[in-house]
C-alpha positions in Angstrom: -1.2 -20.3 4.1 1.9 -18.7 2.6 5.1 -18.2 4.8 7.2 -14.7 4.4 10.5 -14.7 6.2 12.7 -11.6 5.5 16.7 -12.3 5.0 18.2 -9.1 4.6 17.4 -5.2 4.5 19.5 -2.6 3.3 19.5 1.3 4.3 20.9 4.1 2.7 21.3 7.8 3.4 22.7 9.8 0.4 22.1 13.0 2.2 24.6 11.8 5.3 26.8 9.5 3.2 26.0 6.8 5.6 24.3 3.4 5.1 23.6 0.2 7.3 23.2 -3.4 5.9 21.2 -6.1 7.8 20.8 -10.1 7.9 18.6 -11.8 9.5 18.5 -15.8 10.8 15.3 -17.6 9.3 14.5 -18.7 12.7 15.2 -16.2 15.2 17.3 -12.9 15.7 18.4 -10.5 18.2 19.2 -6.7 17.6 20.6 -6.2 20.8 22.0 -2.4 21.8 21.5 0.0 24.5 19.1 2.7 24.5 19.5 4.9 21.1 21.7 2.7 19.2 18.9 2.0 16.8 17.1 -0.7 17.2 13.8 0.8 16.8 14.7 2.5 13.9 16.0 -0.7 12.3 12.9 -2.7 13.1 10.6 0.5 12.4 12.5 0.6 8.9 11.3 -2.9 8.1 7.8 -1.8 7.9 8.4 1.4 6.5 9.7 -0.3 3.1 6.6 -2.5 3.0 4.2 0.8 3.2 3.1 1.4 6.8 3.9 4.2 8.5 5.5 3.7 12.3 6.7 6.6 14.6 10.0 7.2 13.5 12.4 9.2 15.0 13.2 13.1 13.9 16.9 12.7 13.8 16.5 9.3 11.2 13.2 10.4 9.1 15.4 14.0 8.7 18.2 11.7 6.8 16.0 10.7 4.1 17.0 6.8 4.1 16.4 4.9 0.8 15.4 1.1 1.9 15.2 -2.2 0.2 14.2 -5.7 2.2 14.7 -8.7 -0.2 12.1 -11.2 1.5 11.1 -15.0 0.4 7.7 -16.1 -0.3 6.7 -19.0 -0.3 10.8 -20.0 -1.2 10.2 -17.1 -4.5 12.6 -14.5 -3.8 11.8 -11.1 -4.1 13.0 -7.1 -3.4 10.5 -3.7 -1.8 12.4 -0.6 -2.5 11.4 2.4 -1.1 12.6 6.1 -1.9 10.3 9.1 -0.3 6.8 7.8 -1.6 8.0 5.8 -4.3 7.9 1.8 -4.3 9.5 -0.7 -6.8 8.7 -4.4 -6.4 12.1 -6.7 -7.8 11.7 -10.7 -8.7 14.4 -13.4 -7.5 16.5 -12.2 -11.1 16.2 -8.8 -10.2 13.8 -7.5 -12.5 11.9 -4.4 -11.9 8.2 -6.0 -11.7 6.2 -2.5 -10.8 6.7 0.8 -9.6 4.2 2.5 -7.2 3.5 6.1 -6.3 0.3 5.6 -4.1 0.4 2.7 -1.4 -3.6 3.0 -0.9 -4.1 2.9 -4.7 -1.6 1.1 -5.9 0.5 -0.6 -4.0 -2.0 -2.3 -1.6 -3.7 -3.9 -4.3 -0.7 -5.5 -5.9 0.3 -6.5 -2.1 -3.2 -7.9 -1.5 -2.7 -10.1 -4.6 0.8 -11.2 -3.7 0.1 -12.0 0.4 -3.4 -13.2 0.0 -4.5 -10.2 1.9 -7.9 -10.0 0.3 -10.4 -8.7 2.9 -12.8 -5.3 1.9 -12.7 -3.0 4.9 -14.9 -0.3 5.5 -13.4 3.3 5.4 -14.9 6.5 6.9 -15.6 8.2 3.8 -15.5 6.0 1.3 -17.5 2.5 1.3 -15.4 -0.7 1.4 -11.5 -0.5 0.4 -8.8 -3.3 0.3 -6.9 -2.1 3.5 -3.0 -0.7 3.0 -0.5 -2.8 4.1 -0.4 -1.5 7.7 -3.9 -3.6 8.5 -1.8 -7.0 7.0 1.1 -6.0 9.6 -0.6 -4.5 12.2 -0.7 -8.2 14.4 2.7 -9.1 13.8 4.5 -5.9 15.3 5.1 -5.0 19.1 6.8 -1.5 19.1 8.9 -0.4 22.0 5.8 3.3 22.0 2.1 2.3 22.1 2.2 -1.4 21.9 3.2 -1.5 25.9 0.0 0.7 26.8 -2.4 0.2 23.8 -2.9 -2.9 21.7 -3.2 -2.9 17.6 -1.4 0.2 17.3 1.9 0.3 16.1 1.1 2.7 12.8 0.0 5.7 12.2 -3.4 6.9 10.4 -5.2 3.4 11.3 -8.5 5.6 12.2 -9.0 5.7 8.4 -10.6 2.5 8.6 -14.2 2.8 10.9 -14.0 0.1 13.8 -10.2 -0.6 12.7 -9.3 -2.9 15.7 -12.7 -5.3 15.4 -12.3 -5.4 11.8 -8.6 -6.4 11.9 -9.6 -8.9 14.3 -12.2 -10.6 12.9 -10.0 -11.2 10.2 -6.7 -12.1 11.4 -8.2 -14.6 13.5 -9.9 -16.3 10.7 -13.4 -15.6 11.9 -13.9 -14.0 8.7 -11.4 -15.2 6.0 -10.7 -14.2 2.6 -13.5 -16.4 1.4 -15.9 -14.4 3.6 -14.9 -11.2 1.9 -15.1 -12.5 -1.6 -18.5 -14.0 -1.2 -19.5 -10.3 0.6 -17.7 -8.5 -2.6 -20.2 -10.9 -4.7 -23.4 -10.2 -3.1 -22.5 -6.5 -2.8 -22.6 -6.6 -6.9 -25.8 -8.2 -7.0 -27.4 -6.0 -4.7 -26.2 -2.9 -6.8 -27.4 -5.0 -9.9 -31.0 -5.5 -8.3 -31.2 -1.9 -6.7 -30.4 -0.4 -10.7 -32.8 -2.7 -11.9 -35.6 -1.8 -9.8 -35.0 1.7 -10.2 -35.5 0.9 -13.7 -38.4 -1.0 -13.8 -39.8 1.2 -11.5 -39.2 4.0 -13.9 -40.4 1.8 -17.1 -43.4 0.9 -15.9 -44.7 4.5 -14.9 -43.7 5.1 -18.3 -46.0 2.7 -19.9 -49.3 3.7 -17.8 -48.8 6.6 -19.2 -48.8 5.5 -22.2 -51.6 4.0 -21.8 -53.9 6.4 -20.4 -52.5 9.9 -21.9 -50.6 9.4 -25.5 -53.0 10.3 -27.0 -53.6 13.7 -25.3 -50.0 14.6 -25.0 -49.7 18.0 -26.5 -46.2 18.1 -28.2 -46.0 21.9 -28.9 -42.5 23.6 -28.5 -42.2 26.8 -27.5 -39.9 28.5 -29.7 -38.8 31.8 -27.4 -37.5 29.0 -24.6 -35.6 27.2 -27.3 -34.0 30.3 -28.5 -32.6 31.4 -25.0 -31.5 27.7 -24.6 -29.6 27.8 -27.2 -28.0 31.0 -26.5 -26.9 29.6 -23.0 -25.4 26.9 -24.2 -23.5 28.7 -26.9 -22.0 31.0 -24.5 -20.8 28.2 -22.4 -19.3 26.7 -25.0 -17.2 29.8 -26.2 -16.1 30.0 -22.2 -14.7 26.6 -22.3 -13.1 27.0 -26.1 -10.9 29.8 -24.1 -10.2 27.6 -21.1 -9.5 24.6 -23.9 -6.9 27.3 -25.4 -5.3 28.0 -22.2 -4.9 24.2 -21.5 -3.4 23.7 -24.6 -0.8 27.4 -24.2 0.4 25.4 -20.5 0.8 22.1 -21.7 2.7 23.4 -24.4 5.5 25.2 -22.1 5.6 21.8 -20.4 6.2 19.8 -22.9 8.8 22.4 -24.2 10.4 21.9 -20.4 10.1 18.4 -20.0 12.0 18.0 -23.8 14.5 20.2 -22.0 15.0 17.9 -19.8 15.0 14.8 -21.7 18.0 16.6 -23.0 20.2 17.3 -20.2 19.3 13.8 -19.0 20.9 12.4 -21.9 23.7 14.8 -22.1 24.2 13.2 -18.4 23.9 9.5 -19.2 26.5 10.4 -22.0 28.8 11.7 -19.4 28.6 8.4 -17.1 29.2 6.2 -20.7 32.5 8.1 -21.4 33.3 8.0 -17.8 33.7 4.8 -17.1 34.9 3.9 -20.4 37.5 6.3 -19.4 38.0 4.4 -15.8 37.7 1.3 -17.7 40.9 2.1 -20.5 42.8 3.5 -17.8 42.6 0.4 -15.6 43.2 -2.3 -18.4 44.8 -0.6 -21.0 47.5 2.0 -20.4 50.4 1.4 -18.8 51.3 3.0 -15.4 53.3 6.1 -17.2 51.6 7.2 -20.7 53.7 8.9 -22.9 52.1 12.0 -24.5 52.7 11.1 -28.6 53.1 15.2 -29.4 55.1 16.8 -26.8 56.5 13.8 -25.0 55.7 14.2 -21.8 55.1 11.7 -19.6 51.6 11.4 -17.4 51.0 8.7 -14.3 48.4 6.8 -15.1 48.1 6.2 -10.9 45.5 5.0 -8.9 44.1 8.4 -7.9 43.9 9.6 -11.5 41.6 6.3 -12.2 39.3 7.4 -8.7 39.2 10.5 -9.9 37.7 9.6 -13.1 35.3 7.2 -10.8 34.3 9.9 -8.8 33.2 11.9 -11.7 31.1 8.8 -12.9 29.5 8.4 -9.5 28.6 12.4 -9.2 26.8 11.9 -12.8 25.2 9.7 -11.5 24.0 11.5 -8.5 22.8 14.0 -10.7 21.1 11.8 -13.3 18.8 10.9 -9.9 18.0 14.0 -9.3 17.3 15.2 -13.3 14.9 11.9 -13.0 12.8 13.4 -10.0 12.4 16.8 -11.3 11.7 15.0 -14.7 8.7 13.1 -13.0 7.3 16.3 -10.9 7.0 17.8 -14.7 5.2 14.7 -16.0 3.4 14.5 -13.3 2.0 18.5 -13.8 1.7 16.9 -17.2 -0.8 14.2 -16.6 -2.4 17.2 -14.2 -3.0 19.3 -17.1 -4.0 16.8 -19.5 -6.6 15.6 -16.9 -8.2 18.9 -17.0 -7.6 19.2 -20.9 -9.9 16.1 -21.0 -12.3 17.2 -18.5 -12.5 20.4 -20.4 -13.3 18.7 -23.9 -15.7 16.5 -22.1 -17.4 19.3 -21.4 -17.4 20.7 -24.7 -18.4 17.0 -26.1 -21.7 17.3 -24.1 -22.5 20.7 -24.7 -21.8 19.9 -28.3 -24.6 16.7 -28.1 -27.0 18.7 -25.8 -27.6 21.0 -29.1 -27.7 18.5 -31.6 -30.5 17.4 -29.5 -32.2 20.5 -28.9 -32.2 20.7 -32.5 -33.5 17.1 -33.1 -36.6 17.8 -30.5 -38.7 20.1 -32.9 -38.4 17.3 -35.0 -40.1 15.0 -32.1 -43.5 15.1 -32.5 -43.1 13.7 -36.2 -41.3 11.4 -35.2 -43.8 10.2 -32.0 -46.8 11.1 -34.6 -45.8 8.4 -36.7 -45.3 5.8 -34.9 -48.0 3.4 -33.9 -49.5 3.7 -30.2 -49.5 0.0 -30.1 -45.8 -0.2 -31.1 -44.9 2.3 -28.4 -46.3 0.0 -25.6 -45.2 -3.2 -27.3 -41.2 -1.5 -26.5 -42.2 -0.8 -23.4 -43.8 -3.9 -22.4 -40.6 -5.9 -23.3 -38.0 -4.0 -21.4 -40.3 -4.5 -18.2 -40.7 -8.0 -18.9 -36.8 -8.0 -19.4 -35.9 -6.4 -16.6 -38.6 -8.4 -14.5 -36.4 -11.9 -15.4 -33.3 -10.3 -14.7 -34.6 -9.1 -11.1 -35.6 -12.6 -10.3 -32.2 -14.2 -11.4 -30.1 -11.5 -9.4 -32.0 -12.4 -6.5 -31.8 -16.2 -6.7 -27.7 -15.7 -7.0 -27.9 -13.0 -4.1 -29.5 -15.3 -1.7 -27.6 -18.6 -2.7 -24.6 -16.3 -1.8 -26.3 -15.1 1.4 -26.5 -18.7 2.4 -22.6 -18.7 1.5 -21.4 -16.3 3.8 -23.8 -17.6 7.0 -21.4 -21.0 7.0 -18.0 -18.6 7.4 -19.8 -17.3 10.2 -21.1 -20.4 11.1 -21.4 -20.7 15.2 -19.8 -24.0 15.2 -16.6 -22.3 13.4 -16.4 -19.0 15.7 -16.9 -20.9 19.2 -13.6 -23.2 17.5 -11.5 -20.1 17.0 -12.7 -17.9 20.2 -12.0 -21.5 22.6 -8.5 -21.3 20.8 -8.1 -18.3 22.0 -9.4 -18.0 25.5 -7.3 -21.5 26.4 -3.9 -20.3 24.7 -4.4 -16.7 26.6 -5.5 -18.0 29.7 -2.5 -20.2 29.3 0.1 -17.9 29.1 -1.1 -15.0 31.9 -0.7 -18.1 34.3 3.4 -18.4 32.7 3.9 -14.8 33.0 2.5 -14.7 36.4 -0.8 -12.6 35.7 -2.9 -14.1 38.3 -5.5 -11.0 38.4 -8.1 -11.5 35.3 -10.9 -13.9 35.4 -11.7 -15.8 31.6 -14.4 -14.0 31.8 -12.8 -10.3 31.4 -11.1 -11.6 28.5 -13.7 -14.2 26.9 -14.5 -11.7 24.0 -12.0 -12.3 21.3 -12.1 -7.8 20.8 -11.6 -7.4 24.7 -8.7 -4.7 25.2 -6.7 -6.8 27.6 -5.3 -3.5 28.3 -8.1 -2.0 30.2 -8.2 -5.0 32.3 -4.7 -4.5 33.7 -2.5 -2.0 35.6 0.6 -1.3 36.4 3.9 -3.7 36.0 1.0 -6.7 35.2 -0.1 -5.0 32.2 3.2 -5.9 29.8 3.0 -9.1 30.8 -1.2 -9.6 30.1 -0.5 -7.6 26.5 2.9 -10.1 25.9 0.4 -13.1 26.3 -2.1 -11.3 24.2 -0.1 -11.1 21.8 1.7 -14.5 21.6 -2.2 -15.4 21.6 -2.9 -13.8 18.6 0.7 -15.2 16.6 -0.4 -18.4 17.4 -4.2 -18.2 16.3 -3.0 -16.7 13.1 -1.1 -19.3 12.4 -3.4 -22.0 13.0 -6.6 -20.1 11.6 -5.6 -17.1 9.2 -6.4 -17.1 5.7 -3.3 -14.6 4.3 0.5 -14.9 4.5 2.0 -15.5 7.5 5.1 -12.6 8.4 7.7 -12.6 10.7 6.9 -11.6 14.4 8.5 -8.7 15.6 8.8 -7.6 19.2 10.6 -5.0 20.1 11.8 -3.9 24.2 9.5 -6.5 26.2 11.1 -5.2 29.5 8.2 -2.6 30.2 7.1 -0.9 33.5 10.5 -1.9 35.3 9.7 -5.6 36.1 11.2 -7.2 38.9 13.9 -9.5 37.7 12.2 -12.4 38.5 9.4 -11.0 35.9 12.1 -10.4 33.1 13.6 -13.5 33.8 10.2 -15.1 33.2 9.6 -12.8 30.0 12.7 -13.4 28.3 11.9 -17.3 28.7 8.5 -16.7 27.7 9.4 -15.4 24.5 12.2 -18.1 23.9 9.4 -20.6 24.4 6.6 -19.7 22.8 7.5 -18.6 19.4 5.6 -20.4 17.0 6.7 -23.5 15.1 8.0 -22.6 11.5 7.9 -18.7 12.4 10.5 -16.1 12.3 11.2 -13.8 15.3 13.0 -10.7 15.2 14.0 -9.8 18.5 14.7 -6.2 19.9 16.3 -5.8 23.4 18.6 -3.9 25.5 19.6 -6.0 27.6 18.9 -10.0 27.5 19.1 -10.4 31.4 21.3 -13.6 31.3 18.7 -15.6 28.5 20.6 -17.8 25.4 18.5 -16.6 22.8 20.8 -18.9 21.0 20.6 -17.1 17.6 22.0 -14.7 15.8 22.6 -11.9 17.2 22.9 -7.6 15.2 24.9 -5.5 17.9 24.5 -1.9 17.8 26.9 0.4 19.9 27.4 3.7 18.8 24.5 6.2 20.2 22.4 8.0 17.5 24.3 6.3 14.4 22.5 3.3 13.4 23.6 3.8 10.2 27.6 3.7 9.5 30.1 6.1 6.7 32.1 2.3 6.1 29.1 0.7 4.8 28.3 3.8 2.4 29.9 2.7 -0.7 29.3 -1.1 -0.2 25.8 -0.6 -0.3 24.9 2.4 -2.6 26.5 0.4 -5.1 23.7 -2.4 -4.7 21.1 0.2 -4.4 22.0 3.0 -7.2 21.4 0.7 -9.8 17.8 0.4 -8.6 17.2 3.9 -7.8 17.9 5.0 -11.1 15.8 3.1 -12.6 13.3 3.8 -9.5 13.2 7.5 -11.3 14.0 6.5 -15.1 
């Protein structure tokens, strides 16, 4: 199993001129602050750079905040940067490895590869899919919203995937590992091989009985009227989509005329930030602090605010070469668009196009039938059935050795291993949070919503052991990579202070070996965490105007080429 631990995360909001930098302890650490400091945010931010999409408040999701979180992998460093809908993956040396502009398309595959996150989930409307990145999260994350009330919830649009929460479980719990899905992915190509081939078989053999029994009184007259007005169809649909081909052609032209435009004033721009700070740079190592003018001689200061002043323009071209970029790829992407349809269009006119070159070809058909041989026409057809009879037999043979396959990952001996993992270790900690109310047998199902099984101040403290269950069985039994646990405002349902007190040493004592915790509380009720600790204090500012410049000068670098 691969081991993630995240060290640092940056925010940035160029709208409010603001921007928050965060690191983090390997081990364990506390972002401690009273009620709309910005914890949640913070923590919700995390996910939000890797893809998933938490509840985020109005106020911070209305500041447009760029994010990166550089991460370790396995001891490989890497970068996620997130702008809007756009991703960029960076290695340890800082080099761009990918850009993405659809997580379910894109990035999710890339993120399946890299986390061995490799299960095949069934979606509402469209077969089997490899799950965004919110079904790889979804165990590690208690938010401070549904998680207190509902388990495996933390994200928003999870009902895309039928039967989310039993599918999520089967897998994070190692039930069914990424061998389990990989061996399903194989038999699912065999069955489509062996369902085609049938279909044609099927279709070859009632072919060659007839054949048999009626080639020779096959009557292979055309009727020439019904070719005519065939013909005539299909020429006037052609000459429709030569217009629509025209059009195609008039709008991509205009773009192409824009997006040159652009190119331009892109280049006028990068010009500008070239001269700029070789300005900034002669001014600051060159020239003395009064220049002489060589004509007139007067004499100019070259001062420090002359030399900002020529930064300021650098960093405002900048700015704008950003914003040229993203209205440079909204014209691309009406581009590609328009191209798309060009093709289709073409396509179109391909098939018409072949449709009468065979039309033409089939008053030529009963020559061609006519001369050859009745025995050689049932010899052809004899073979492919043949051919396609061997290759029914092989598929089959690999389908059901593959069958046998999957039956051992969901062997009876390995399931009743897992599910007694998790019935002791849950049943273990109810009785250290004091939840003294469920039998094992309300809970003995490894999908049973512990939820519904408590009430009132009990149920935090059944879902907290629920969910320390499920860190620890993933550790032991899950097949992808292992992130950091993140629970955020455990005090729920005002618990009496013995129940915090046993809470907050509940989670101090419990976190798995060789994990990392990230903490969120608002008050720590007299526990030593004893780790690092984030302090937040001012209300509805997580993010700060003194940390603007420190880290848009990491990010802008990135950004830019984010929107190249």
């Amino acid at each position: 199993m691969k081991k993630l631990y995240i060290s640092e995360m940056l925010l940035l909001s160029q709208k409010e001129k603001k921007a928050k930098r965060v690191s983090f302890d390997k081990h364990r650490t506390l972002i401690y602050g009273k009620n709309h400091t910005g914890k949640s945010s913070l923590i919700k931010s995390i996910y939000r750079t890797f893809g998933a999409e938490p509840l985020l408040n109005a106020k911070f999701k209305n500041a447009n905040v760029t994010s990166l979180v550089k991460f370790e992998l396995d001891d490989t460093k890497y970068q996620i940067l997130r702008d809007g809908k756009r991703f960029a993956i960076y290695d340890a040396n800082n080099t761009l490895i990918q850009i993405f502009d659809s997580v379910t398309k894109e990035l999710a595959p890339f993120l399946s590869e890299l986390f061995d996150f490799n299960p095949l989930f069934q979606s509402q409307n469209s077969g089997f899919i490899i799950p965004p990145p919110a079904y790889l999260l979804l165990p590690y994350y208690v938010d401070q919203d549904e998680s207190w009330s509902k388990s495996w919830s933390s994200f928003k649009s999870l009902q895309q995937i039928k039967s989310y929460r039993n599918q999520c479980i089967f897998y994070h719990s190692g039930i069914r590992p990424n061998k389990y899905y990989e061996t399903k992915k194989d038999i699912d190509i065999y069955l489509k091989a062996i369902e085609e081939t049938e279909k044609e078989q099927k279709l070859t053999g009632k072919i060659l009985e007839d054949v048999k029994s009626k080639l020779s009184q096959t009557n292979f007259n055309i009727n020439i009227d019904e070719f005519k007005k065939e013909i005539t169809a299909l020429l006037t649909e052609l000459e429709s989509l030569k217009k629509k081909e025209d059009n195609l052609k008039s709008d991509l032209h205009d773009l192409y005329h824009l997006k040159a435009s652009y190119d331009a004033q892109i280049n006028i721009v990068k010009q500008a930030i070239l001269e700029s700070h070789k300005d900034l740079e002669f001014a600051s190592k060159k020239l003395p602090e009064v220049v002489g003018c060589p004509t007139c001689g007067a004499e100019y200061e070259n001062s420090f605010s002359e030399r900002f002043e020529i930064a300021q323009d650098e960093q405002k071209s900048k700015d704008l070469l950003i914003e040229l970029q993203k209205e440079l790829k909204e014209i691309e992407d009406k581009i590609t668009f328009e191209n798309k349809k060009l093709n289709s269009t073409l396509s179109e006119v391909s098939k018409i196009d072949k449709i009468l070159q065979e039309k033409k070809g089939n008053l030529k058909l009963k020559d061609v039938i006519e001369s050859s041989g009745k025995n050689q026409i049932k010899t052809i057809f004899t073979e492919r059935y043949d051919s396609l009879q061997k290759s029914l037999v092989e598929n089959t043979l690999q389908k059901e050795k593959l069958e046998k396959r999957l039956k051992e990952f969901e062997s009876k001996k390995r399931k009743e291993e897992i599910v007694g993992f998790y019935r002791t270790k849950l049943t273990s900690f109810l009785k250290k949070l004091d939840v003294h109310s469920l039998t094992e047998d309300e809970y003995k199902s490894i999908t049973t919503k512990i939820e519904a099984k408590e009430t009132g101040s009990s149920r935090p403290r059944a879902l907290i052991a629920y969910y320390f269950t499920f860190f620890h069985l993933m550790k032991k039994f899950s097949s992808s990579a292992y992130f950091p646990l993140i629970v955020d405002s455990p005090n729920q349902q005002d618990q009496d202070i013995e129940h915090i007190d046993k809470i907050m040493k509940f989670i101090q004592e419990n976190q798995p070996k060789d994990s990392q915790l990230i903490l969120g509380l608002a008050e720590t009720y007299g526990v030593d965490f004893k780790c690092k600790t984030i302090t937040l204090t001012e209300k509805y500012s997580l993010l700060q105007k003194t940390e603007y410049n420190d880290v848009h000068n990491e990010i802008i670098d990135k950004l830019s080429e984010l929107w190249k």
